[in-house]
DRENBADREN-464477 format. One line per 2 residues: number of its first residue (from 1); their letters; for each residue x, y, z of N, C-alpha, C. Coordinates in steps of 0.1 Angstrom, whole numbers, always signed. Example, Ala and Ser with C-alpha at 12.3 -4.5 7.8 and 13.67 -1.06 7.14 Angstrom:
BEGIN
1 = AS = +132/-57/+78/+123/-45/+78/+132/-33/+78  +128/-22/+71/+137/-11/+71/+129/+0/+79 .
This chain:
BEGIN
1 = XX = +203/+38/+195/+191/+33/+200/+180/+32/+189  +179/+41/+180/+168/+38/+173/+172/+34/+157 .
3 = XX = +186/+28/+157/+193/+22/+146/+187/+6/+152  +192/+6/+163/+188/-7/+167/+174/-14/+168 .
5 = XX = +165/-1/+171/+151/-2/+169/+144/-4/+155  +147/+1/+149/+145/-5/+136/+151/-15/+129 .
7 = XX = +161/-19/+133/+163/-35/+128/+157/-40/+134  +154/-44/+146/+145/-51/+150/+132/-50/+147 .
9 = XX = +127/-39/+148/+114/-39/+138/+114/-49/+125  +124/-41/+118/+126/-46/+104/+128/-64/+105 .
11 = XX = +130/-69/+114/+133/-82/+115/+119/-87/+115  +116/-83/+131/+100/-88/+131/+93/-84/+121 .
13 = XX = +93/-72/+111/+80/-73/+105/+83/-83/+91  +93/-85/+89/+100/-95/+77/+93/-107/+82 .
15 = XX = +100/-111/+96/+98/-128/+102/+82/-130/+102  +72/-117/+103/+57/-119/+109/+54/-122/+90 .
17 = XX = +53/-115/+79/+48/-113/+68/+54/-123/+62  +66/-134/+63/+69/-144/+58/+58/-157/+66 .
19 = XX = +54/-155/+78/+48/-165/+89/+33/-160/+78  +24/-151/+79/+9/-148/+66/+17/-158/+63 .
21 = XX = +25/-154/+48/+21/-168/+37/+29/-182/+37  +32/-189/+50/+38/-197/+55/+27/-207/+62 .
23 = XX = +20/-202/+70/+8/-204/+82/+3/-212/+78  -5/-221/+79/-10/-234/+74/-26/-230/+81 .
25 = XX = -27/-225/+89/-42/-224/+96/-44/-208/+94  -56/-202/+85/-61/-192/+83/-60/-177/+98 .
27 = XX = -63/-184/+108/-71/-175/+120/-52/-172/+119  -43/-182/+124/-27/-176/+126/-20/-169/+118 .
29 = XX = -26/-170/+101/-19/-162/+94/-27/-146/+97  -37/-147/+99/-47/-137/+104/-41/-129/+116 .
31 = XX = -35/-138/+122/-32/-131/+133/-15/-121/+135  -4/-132/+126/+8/-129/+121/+4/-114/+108 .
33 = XX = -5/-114/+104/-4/-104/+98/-6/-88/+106  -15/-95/+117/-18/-79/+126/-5/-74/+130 .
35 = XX = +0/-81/+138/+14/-83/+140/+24/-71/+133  +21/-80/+116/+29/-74/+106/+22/-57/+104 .
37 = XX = +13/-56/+110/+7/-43/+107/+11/-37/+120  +12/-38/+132/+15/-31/+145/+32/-26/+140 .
39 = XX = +40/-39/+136/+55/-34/+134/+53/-25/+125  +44/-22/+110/+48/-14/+104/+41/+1/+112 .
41 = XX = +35/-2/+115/+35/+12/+127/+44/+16/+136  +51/+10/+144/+65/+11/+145/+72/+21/+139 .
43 = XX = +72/+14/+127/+83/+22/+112/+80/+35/+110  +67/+37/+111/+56/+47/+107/+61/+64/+116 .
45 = XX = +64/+52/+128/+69/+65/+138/+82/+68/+144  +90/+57/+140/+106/+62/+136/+102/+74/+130 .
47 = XX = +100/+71/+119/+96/+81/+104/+89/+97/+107  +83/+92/+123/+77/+109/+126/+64/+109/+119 .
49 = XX = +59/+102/+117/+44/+105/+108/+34/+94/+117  +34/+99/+128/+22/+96/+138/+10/+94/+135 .
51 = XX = +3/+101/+126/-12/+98/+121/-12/+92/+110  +0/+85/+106/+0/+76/+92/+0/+62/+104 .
53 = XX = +6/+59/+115/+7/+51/+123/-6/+51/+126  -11/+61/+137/-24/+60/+144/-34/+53/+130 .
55 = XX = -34/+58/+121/-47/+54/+107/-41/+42/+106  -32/+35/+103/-28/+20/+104/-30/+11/+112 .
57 = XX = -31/+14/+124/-33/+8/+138/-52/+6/+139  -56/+15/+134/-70/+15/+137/-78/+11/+123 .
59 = XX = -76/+17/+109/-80/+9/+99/-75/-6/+95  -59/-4/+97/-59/-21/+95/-60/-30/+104 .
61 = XX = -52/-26/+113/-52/-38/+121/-67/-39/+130  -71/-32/+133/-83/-28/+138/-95/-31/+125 .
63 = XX = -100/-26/+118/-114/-28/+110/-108/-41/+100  -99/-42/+91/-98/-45/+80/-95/-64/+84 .
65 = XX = -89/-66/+98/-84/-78/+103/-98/-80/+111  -108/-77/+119/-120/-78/+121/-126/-87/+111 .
67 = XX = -129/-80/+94/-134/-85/+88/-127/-91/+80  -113/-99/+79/-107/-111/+73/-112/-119/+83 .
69 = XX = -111/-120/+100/-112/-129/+111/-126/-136/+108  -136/-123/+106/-151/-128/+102/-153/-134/+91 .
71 = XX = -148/-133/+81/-148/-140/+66/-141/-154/+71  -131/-155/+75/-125/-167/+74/-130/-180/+89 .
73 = XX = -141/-171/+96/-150/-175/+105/-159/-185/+100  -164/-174/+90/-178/-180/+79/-174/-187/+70 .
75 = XX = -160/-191/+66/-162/-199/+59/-162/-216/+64  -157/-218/+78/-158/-233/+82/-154/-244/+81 .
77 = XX = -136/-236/+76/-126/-240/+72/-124/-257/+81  -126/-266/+77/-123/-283/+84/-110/-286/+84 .
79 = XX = -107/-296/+91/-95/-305/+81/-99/-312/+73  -113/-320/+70/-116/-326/+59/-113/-313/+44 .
81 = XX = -120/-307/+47/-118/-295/+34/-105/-292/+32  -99/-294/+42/-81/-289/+42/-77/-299/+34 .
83 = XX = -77/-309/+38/-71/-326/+29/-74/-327/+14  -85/-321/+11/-91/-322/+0/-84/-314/-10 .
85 = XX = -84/-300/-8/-74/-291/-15/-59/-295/-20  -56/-299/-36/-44/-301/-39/-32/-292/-47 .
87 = XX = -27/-289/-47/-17/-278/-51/-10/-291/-63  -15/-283/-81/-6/-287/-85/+9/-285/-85 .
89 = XX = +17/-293/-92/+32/-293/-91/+33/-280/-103  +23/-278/-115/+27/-263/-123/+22/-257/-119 .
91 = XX = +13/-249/-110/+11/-237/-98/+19/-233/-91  +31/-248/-85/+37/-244/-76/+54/-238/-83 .
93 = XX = +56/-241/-92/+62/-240/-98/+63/-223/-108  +46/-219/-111/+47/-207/-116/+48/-201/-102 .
95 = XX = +42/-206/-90/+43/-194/-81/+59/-192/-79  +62/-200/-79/+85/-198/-76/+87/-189/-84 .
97 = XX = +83/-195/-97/+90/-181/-110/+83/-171/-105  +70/-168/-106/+67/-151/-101/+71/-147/-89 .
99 = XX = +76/-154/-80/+83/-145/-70/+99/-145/-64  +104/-152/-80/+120/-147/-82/+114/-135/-90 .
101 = XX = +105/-140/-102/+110/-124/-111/+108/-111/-99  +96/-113/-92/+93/-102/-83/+107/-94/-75 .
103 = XX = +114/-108/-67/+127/-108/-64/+135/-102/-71  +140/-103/-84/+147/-103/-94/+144/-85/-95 .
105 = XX = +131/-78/-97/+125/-69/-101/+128/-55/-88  +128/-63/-74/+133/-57/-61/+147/-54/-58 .
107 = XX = +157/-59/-64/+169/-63/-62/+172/-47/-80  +165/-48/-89/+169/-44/-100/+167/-25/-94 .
109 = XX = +152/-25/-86/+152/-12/-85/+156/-5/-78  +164/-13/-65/+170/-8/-51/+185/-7/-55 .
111 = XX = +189/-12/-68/+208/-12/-72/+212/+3/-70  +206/+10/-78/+211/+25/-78/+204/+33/-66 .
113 = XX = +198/+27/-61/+197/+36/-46/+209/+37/-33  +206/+52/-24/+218/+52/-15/+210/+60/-6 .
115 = XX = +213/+51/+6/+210/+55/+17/+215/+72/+21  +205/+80/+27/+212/+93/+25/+210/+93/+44 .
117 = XX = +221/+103/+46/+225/+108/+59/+218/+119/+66  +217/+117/+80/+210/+127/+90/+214/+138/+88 .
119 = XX = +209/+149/+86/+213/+159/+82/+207/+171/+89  +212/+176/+105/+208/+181/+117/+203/+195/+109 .
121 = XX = +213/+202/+103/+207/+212/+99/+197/+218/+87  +190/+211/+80/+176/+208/+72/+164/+199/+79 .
123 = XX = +167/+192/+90/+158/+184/+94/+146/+191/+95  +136/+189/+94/+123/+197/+99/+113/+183/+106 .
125 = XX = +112/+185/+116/+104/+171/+125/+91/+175/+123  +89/+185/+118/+70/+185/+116/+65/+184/+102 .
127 = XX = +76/+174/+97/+73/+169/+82/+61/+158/+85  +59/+148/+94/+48/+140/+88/+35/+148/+102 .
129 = XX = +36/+157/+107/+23/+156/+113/+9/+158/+108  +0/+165/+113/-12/+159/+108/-15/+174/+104 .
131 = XX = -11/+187/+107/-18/+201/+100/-7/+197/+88  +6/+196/+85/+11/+196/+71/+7/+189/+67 .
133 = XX = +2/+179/+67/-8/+164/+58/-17/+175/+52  -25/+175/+66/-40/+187/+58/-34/+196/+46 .
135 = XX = -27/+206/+55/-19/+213/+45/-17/+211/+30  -9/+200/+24/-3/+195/+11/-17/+185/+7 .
137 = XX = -27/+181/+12/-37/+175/+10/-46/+189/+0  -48/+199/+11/-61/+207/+0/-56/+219/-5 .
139 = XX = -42/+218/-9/-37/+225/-16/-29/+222/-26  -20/+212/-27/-15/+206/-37/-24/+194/-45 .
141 = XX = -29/+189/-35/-39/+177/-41/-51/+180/-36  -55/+189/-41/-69/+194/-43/-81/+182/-50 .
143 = XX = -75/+185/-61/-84/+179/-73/-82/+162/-73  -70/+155/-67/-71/+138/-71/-81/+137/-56 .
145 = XX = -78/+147/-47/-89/+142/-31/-99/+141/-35  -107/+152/-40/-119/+157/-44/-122/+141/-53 .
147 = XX = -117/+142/-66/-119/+128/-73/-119/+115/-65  -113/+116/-52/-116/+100/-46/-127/+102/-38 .
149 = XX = -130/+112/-34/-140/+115/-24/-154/+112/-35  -153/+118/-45/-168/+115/-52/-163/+95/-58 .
151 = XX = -157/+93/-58/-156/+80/-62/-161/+72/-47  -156/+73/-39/-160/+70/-28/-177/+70/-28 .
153 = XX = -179/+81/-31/-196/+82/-29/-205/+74/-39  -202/+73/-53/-203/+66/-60/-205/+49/-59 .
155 = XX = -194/+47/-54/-192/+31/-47/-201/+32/-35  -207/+42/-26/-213/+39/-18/-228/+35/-21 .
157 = XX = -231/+44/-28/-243/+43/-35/-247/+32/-43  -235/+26/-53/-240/+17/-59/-238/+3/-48 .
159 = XX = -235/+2/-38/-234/-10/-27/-248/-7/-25  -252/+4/-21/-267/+4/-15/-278/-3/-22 .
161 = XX = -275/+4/-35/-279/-1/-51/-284/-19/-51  -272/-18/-50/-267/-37/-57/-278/-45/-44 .
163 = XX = -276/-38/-34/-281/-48/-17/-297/-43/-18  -301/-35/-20/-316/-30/-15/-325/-44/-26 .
165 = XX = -332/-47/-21/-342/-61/-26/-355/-51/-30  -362/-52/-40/-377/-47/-40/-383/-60/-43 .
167 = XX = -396/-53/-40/-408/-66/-40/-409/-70/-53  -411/-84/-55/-411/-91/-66/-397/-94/-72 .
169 = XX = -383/-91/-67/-371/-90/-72/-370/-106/-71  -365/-111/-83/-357/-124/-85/-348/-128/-76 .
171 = XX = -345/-139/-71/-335/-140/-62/-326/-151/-67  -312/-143/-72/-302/-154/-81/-291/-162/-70 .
């Protein structure tokens, strides 16, 4: 049952993320990607790591698809503007070569890999929940959290920065 369930996942999330860069109209690749984000949640919980799903479900597909939907709202995408846009023949052509070599580069790293076997008696099913996360988060990675956490704040600050207007400020 859940051999089966994940090929099918694995299908749809393949068929959805080839339809993104296939899609011809912005809002459907927009939409085929949510998609591609609900299946990998899916995966997430084959996998037993429920709050790696749940944070996927709600920051991507949820906030991050919000604001592509809104961006690609505001931009006012036409068919005139569509018609107008031409794809040279050497763009289309580097894009093929960079995504054999990328191909080329997927195929080179997965050779020496092997699928490894269920193994009833090591399993531990409270490997992805959410107190071992905390757990291995503020004790093994103490110091890179802490460092994204003040980078975070940093970036927050300087957004406030860059956006606040004072009187007399130039307007570029």
């Amino acid at each position: 049952m859940t051999e089966s369930l994940f090929f099918f996942l694995a299908s749809l999330t393949l068929l959805c993320a080839l339809m993104v860069v296939i899609s011809k109209n912005p809002v459907h690749s927009v939409l085929f990607l949510i998609i591609t984000f609900f299946t990998i949640s899916g995966h997430y919980i084959l996998l037993n790591a429920q709050f790696l799903a749940a944070v996927n479900i709600i920051v991507y597909a949820g906030a991050i698809m919000v604001l592509f939907l809104f961006v690609i709202m505001f931009l006012n995408m036409s068919k005139d503007s569509e018609k107008s846009v031409k794809t040279s023949t050497l763009s289309k052509f580097a894009g093929t070569i960079a995504g054999g070599l990328l191909f080329v580069i997927l195929i080179a790293a997965l050779k020496d890999t092997s699928v490894m076997g269920y193994d009833a008696a090591v399993y531990d099913s409270q490997v992805g929940m959410v107190e071992n996360l905390g757990f291995v988060l503020y004790t093994q990675y103490l110091l890179p959290f802490e460092l994204a956490s003040v980078l975070f704040l940093v970036a927050m600050v300087g957004a406030v920065m860059l956006g606040k207007k004072e009187k007399g400020e130039a307007h570029f």
